[in-house]
PyMOL CGO cylinders between C-alpha atoms (Angstrom):
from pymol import cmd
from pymol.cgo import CYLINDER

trace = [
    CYLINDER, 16.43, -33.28, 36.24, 15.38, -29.81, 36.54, 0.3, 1, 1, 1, 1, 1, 1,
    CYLINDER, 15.38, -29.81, 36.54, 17.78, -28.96, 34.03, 0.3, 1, 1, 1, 1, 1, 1,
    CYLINDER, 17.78, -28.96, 34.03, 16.30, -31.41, 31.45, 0.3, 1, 1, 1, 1, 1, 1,
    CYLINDER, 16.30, -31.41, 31.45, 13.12, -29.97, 32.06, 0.3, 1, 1, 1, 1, 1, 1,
    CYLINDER, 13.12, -29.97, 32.06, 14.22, -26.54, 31.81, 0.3, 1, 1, 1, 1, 1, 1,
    CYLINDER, 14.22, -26.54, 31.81, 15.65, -27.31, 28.36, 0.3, 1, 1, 1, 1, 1, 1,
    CYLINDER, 15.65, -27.31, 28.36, 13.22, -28.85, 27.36, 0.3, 1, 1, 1, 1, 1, 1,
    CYLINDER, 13.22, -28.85, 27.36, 10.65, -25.91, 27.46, 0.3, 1, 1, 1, 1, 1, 1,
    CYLINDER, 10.65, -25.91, 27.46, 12.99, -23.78, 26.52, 0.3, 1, 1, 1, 1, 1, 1,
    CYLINDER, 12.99, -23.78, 26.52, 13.39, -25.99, 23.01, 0.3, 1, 1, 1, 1, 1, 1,
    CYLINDER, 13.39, -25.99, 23.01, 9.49, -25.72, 22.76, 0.3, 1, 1, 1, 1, 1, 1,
    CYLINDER, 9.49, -25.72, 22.76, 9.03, -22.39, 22.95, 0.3, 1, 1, 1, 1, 1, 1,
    CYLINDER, 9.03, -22.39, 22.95, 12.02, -21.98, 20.80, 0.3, 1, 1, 1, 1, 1, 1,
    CYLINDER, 12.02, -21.98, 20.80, 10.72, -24.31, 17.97, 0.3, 1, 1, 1, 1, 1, 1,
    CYLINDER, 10.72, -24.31, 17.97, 6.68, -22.26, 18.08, 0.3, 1, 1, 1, 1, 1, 1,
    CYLINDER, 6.68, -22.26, 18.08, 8.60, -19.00, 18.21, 0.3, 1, 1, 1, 1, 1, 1,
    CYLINDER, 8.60, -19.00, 18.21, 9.83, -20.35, 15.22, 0.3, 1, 1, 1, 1, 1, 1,
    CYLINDER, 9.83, -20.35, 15.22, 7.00, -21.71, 13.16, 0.3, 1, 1, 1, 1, 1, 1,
    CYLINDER, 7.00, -21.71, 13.16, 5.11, -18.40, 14.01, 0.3, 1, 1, 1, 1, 1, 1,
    CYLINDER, 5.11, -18.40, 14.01, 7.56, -16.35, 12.27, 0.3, 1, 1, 1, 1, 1, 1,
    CYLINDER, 7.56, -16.35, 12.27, 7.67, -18.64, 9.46, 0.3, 1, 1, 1, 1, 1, 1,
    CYLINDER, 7.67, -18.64, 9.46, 3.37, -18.22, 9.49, 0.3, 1, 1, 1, 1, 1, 1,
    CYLINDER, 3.37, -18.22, 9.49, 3.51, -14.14, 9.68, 0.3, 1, 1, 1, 1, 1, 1,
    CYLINDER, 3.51, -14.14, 9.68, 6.03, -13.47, 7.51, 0.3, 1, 1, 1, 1, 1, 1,
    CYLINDER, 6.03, -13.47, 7.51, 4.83, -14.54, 4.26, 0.3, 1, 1, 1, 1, 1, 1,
    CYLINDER, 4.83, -14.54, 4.26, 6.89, -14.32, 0.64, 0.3, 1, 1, 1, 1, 1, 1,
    CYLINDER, 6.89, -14.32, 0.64, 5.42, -13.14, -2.41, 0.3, 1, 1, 1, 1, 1, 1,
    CYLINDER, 5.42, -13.14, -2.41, 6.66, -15.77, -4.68, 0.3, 1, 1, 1, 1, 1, 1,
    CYLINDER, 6.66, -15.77, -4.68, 8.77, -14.43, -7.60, 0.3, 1, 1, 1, 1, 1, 1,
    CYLINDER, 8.77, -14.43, -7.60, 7.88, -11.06, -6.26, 0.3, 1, 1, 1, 1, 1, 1,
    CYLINDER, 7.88, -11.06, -6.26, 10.55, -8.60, -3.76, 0.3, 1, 1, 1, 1, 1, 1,
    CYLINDER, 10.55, -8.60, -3.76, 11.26, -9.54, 0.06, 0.3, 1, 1, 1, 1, 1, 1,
    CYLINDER, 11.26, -9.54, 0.06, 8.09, -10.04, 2.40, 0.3, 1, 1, 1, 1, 1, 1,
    CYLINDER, 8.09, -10.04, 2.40, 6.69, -7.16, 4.25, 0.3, 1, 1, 1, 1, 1, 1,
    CYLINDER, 6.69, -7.16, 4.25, 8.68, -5.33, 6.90, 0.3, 1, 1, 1, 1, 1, 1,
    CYLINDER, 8.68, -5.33, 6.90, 6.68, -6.46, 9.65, 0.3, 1, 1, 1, 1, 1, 1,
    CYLINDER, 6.68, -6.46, 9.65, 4.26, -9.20, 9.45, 0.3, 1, 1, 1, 1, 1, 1,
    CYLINDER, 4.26, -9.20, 9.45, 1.45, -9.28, 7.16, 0.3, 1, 1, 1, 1, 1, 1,
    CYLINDER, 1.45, -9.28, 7.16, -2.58, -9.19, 8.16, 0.3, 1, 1, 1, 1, 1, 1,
    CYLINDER, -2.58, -9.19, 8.16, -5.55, -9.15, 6.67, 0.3, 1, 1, 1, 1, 1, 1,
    CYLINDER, -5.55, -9.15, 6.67, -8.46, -7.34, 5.84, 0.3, 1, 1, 1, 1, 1, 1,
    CYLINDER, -8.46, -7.34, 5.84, -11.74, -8.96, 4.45, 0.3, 1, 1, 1, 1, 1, 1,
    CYLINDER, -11.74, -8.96, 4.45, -15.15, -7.37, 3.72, 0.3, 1, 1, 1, 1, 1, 1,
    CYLINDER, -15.15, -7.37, 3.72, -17.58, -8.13, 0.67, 0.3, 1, 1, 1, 1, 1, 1,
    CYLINDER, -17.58, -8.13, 0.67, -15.41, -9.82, -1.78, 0.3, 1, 1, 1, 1, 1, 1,
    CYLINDER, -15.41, -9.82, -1.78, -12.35, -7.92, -1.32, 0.3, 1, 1, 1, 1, 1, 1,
    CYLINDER, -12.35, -7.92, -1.32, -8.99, -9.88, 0.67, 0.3, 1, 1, 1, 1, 1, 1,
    CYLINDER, -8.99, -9.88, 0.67, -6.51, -7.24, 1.15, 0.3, 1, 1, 1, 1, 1, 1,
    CYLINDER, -6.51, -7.24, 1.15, -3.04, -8.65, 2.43, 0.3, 1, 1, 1, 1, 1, 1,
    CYLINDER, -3.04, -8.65, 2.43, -1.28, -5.53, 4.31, 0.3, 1, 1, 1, 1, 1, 1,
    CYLINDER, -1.28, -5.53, 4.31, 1.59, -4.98, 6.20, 0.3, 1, 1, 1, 1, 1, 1,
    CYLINDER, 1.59, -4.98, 6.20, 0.90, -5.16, 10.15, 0.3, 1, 1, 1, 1, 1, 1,
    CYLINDER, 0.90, -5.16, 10.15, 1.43, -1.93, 10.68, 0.3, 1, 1, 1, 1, 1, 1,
    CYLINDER, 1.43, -1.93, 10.68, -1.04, -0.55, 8.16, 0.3, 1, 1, 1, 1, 1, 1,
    CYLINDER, -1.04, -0.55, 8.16, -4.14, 0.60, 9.86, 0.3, 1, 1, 1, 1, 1, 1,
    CYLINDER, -4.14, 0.60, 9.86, -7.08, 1.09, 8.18, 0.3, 1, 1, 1, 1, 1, 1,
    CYLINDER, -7.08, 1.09, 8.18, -8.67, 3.91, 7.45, 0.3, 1, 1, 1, 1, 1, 1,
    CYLINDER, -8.67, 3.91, 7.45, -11.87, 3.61, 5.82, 0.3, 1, 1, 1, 1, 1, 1,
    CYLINDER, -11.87, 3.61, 5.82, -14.38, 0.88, 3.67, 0.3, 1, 1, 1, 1, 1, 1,
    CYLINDER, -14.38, 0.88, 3.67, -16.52, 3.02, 2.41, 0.3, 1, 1, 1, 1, 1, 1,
    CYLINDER, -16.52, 3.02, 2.41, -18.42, 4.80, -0.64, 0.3, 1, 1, 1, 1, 1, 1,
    CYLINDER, -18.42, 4.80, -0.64, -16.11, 7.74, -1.92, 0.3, 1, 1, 1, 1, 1, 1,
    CYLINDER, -16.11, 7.74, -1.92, -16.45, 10.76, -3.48, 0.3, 1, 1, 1, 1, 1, 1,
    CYLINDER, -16.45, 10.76, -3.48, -14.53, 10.08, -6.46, 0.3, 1, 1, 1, 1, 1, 1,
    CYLINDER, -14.53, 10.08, -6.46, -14.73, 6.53, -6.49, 0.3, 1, 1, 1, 1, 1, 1,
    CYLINDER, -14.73, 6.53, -6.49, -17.85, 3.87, -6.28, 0.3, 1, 1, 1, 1, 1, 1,
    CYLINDER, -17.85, 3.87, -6.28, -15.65, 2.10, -2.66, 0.3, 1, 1, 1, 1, 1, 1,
    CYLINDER, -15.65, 2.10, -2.66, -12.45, 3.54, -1.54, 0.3, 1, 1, 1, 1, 1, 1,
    CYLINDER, -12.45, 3.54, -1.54, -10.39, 1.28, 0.93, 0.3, 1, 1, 1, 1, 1, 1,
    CYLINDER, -10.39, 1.28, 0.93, -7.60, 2.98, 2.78, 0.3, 1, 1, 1, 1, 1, 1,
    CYLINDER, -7.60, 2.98, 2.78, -4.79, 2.51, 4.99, 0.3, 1, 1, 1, 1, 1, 1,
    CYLINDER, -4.79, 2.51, 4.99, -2.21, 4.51, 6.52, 0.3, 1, 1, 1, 1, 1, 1,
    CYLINDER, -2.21, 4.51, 6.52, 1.36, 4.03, 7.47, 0.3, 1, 1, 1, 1, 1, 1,
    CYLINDER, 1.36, 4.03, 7.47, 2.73, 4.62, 10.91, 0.3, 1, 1, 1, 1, 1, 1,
    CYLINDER, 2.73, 4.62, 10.91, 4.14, 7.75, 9.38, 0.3, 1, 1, 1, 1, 1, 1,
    CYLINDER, 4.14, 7.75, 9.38, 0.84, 8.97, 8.10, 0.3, 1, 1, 1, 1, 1, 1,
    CYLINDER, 0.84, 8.97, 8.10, 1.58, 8.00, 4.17, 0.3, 1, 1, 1, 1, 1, 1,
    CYLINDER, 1.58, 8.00, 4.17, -1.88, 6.67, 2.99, 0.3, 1, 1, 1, 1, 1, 1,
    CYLINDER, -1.88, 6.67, 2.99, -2.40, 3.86, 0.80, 0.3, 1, 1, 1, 1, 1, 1,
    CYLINDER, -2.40, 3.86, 0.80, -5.95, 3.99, -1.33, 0.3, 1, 1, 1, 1, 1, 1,
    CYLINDER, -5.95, 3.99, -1.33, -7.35, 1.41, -3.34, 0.3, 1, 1, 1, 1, 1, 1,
    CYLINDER, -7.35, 1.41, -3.34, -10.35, 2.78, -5.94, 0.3, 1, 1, 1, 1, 1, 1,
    CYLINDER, -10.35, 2.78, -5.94, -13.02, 0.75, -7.23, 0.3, 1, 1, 1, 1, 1, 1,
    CYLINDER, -13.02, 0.75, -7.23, -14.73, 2.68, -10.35, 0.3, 1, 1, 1, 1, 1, 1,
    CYLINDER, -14.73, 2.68, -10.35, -18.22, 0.39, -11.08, 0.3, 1, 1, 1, 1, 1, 1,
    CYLINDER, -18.22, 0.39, -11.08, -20.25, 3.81, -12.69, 0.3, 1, 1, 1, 1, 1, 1,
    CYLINDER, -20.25, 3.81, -12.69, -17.24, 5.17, -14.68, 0.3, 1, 1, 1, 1, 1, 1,
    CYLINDER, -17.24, 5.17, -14.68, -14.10, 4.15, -16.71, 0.3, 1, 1, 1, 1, 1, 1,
    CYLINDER, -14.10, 4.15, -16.71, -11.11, 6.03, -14.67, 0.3, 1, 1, 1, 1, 1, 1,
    CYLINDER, -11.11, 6.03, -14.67, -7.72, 5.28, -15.51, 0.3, 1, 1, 1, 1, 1, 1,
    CYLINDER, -7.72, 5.28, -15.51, -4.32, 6.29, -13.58, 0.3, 1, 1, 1, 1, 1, 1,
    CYLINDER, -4.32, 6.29, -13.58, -3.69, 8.97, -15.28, 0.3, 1, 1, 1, 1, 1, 1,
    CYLINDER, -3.69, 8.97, -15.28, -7.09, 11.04, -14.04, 0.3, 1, 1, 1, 1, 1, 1,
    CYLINDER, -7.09, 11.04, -14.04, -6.01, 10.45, -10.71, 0.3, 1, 1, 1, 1, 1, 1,
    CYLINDER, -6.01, 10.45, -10.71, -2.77, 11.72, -11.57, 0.3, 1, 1, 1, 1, 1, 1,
    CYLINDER, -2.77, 11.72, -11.57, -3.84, 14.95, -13.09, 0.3, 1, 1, 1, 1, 1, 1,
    CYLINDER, -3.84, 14.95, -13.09, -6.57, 15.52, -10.36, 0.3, 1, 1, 1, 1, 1, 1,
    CYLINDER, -6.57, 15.52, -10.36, -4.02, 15.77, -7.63, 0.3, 1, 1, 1, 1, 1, 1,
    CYLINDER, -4.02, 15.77, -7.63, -1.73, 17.71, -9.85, 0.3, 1, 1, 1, 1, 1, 1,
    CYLINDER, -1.73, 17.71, -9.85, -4.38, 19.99, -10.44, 0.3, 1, 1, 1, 1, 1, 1,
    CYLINDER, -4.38, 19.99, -10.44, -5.62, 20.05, -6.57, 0.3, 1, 1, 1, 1, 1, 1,
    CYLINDER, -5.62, 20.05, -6.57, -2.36, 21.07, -5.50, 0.3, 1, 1, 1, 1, 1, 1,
    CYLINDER, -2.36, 21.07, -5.50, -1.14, 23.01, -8.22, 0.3, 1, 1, 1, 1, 1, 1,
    CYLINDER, -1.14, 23.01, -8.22, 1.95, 20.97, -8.25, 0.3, 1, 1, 1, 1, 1, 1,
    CYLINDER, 1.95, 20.97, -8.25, 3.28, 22.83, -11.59, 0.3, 1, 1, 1, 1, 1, 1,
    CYLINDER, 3.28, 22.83, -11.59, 2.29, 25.91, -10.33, 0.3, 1, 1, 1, 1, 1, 1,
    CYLINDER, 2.29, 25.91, -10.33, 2.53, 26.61, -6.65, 0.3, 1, 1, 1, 1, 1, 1,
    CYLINDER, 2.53, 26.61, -6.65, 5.46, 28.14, -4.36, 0.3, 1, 1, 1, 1, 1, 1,
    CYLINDER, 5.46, 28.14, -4.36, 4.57, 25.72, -1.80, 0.3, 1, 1, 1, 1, 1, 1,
    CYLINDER, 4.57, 25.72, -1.80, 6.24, 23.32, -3.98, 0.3, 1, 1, 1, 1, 1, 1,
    CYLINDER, 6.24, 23.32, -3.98, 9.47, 22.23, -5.54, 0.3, 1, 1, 1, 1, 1, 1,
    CYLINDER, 9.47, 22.23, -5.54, 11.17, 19.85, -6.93, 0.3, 1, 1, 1, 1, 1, 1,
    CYLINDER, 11.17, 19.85, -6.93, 7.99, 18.51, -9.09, 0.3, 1, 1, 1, 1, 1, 1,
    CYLINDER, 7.99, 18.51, -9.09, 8.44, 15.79, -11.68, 0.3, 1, 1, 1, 1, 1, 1,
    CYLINDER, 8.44, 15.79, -11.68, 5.43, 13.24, -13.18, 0.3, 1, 1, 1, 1, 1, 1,
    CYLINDER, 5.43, 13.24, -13.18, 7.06, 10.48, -15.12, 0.3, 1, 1, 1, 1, 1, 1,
    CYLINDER, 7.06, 10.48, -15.12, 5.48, 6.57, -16.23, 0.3, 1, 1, 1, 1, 1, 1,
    CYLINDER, 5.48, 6.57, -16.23, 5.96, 3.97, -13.25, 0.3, 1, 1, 1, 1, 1, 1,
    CYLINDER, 5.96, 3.97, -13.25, 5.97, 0.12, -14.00, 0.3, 1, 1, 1, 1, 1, 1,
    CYLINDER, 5.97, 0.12, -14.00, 6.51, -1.69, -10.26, 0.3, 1, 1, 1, 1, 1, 1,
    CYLINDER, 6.51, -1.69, -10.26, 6.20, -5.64, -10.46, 0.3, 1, 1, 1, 1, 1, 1,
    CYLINDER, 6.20, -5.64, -10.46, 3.63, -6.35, -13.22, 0.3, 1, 1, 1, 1, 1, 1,
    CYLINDER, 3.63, -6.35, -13.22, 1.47, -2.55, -12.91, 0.3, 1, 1, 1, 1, 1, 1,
    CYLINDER, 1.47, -2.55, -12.91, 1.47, -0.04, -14.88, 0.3, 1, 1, 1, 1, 1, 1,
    CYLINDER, 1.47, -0.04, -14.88, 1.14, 3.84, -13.82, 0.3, 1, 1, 1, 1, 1, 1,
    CYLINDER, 1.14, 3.84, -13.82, 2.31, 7.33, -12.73, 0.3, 1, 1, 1, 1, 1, 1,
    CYLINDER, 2.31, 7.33, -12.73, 4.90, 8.72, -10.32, 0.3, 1, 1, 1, 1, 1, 1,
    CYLINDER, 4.90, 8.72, -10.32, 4.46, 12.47, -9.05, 0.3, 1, 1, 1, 1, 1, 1,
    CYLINDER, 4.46, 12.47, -9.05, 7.26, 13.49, -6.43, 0.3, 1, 1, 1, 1, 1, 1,
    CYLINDER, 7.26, 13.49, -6.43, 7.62, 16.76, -5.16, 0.3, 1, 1, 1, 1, 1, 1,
    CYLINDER, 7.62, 16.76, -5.16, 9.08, 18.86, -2.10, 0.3, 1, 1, 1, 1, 1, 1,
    CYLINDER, 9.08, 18.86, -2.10, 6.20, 20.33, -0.07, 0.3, 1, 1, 1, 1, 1, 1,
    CYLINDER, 6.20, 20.33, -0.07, 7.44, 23.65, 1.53, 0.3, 1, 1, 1, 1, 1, 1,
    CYLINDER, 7.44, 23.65, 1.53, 5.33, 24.73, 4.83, 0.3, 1, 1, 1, 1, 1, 1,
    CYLINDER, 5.33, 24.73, 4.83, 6.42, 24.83, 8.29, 0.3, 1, 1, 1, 1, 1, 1,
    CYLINDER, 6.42, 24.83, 8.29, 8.98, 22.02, 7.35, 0.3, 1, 1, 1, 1, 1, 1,
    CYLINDER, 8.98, 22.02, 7.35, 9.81, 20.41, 4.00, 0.3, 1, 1, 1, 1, 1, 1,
    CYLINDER, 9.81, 20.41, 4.00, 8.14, 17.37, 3.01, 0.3, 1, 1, 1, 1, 1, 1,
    CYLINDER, 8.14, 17.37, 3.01, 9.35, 15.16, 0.50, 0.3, 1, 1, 1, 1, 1, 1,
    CYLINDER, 9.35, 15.16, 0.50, 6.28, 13.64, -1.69, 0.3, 1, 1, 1, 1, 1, 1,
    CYLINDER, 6.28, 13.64, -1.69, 5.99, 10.56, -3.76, 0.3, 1, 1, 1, 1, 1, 1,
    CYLINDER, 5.99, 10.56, -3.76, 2.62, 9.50, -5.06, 0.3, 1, 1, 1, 1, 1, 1,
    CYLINDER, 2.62, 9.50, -5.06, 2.43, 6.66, -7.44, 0.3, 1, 1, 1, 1, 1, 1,
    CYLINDER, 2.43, 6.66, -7.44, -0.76, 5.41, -9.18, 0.3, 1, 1, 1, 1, 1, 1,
    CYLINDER, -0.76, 5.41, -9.18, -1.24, 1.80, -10.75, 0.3, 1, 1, 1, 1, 1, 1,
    CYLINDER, -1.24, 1.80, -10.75, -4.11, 0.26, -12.24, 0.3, 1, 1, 1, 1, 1, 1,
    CYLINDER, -4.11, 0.26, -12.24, -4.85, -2.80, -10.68, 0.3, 1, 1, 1, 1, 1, 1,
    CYLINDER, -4.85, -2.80, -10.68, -7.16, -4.55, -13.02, 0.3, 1, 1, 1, 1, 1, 1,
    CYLINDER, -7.16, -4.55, -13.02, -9.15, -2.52, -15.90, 0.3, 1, 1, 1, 1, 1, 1,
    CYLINDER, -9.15, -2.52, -15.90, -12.25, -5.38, -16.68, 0.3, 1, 1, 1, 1, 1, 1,
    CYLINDER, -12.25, -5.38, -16.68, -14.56, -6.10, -15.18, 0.3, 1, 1, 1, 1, 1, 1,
    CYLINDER, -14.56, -6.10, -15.18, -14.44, -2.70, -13.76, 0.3, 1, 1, 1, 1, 1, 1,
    CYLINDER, -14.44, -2.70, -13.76, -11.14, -0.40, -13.16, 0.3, 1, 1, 1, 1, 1, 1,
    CYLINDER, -11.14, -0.40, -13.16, -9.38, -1.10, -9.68, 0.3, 1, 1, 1, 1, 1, 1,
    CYLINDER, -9.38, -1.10, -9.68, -7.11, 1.64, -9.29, 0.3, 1, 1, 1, 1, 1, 1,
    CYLINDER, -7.11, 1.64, -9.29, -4.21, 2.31, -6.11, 0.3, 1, 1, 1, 1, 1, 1,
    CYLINDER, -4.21, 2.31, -6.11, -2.66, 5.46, -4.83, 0.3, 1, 1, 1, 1, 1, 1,
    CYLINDER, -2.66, 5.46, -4.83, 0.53, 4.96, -2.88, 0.3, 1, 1, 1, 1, 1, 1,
    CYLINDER, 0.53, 4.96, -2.88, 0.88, 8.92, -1.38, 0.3, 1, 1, 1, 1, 1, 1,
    CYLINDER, 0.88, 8.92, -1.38, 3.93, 8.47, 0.70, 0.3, 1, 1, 1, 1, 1, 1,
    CYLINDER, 3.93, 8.47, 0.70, 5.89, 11.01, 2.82, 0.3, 1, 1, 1, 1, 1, 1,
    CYLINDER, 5.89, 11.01, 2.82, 9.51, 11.64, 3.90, 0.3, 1, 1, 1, 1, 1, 1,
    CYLINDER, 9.51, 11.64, 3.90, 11.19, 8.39, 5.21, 0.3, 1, 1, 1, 1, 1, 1,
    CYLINDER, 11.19, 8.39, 5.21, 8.12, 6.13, 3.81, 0.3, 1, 1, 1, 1, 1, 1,
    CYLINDER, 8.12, 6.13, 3.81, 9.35, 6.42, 0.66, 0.3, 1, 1, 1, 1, 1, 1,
    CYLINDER, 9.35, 6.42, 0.66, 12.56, 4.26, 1.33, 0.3, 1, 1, 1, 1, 1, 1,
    CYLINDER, 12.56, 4.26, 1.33, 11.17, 2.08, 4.20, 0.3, 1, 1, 1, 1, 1, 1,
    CYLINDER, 11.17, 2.08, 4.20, 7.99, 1.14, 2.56, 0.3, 1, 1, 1, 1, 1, 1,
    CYLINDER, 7.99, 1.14, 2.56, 9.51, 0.43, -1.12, 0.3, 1, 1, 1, 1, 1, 1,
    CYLINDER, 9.51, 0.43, -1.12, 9.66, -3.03, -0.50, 0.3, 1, 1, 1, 1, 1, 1,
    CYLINDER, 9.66, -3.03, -0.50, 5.63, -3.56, 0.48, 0.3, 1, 1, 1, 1, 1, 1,
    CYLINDER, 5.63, -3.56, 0.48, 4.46, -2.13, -2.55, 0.3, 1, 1, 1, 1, 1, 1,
    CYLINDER, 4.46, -2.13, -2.55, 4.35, -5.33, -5.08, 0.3, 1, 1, 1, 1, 1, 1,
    CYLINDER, 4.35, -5.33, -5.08, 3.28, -7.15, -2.75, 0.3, 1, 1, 1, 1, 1, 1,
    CYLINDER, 3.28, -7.15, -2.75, 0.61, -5.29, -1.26, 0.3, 1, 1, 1, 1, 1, 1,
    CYLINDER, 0.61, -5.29, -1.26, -0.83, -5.29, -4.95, 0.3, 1, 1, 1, 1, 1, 1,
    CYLINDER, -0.83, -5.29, -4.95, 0.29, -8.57, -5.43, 0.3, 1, 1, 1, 1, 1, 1,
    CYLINDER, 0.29, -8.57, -5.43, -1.92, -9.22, -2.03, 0.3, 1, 1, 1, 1, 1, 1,
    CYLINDER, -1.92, -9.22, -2.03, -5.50, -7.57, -3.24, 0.3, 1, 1, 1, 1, 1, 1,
    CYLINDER, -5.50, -7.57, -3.24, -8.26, -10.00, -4.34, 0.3, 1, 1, 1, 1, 1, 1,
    CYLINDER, -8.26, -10.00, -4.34, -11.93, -9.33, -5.59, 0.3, 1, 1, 1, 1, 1, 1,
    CYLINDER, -11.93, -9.33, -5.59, -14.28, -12.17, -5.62, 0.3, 1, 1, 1, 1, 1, 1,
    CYLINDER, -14.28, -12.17, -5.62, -17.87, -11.75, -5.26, 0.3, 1, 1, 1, 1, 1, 1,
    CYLINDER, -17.87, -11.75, -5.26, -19.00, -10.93, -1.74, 0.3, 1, 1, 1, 1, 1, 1,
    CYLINDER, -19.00, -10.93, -1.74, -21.69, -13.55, -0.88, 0.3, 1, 1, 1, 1, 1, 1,
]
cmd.load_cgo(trace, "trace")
């Protein structure tokens, strides 16, 4: 009897082990493999972010170079921005050319390795800048830009990654975009 029992729970925890993982671990339909880890969310007037679990947040807030600026970072300190221009038209390729410019990627012995070429990942357009930070340690660099949405105001992302980040978070990408909505925050 004891047995039975045993089984028993054993087969129920089994079976909502089970439909958990199938609840976290959402697909982006027609889009690249589900996150890495399981997906959460992140909700505050009229935007619905869908992130990987493992993304923290860093800031809602006002920006300097943007009207809102919502980021995240990885657990290997890549960041992930999302812009929201309401006062001015930006476009992908300002961002682009103001970290270029801020880092003097063409121009600086701190770096190597510096190319800028067009991006299109899942249905976004943008830029790619990679580069080889030299310091205390080299640091490989990839930062990609995509416009989100141009109308009724541009919604621009920044995807600075570092080192291993660049292969291990490849796959969230799409569907983090894929996982942004804007309504109108009540």
């Amino acid at each position: 009897m004891k047995c039975w029992v045993f089984c028993t729970v054993c087969l129920f925890v089994f079976t909502c082990l089970i439909s958990c993982g199938k609840q976290t671990s959402r697909k982006v339909s027609g889009g690249p493999p589900a996150y890495s880890v399981a997906g959460d969310n992140y909700k505050n007037k009229g935007l619905e972010i869908t992130h990987p679990a493992d993304w923290v947040l860093l800031h809602d807030e006002p920006g300097i170079i943007a009207d809102r600026t919502v980021a995240f970072e990885t657990p290997d300190a890549s960041r992930i921005t999302v812009f929201f221009y309401k006062s001015e038209t930006r476009t992908y390729s300002d961002l682009a050319n103001e970290l270029e410019k801020q880092l003097r990627l063409r121009n600086s012995k701190d770096v190597k390795d510096f190319t800028r070429e067009t991006l299109e990942l899942g249905n976004y357009k943008g830029l790619k800048l990679s580069w080889v930070s030299l310091g205390l340690a080299e640091t490989t660099n990839e930062a990609s830009f995509l416009q989100l949405r141009a109308e009724p105001y541009p919604v621009l992302v920044q995807f600075h990654l570092l080192d291993d980040d660049i292969e291990t978070q490849k796959n969230n990408l799409v569907p983090f975009l894929q996982g942004i909505s804007l309504t109108k925050p009540r």
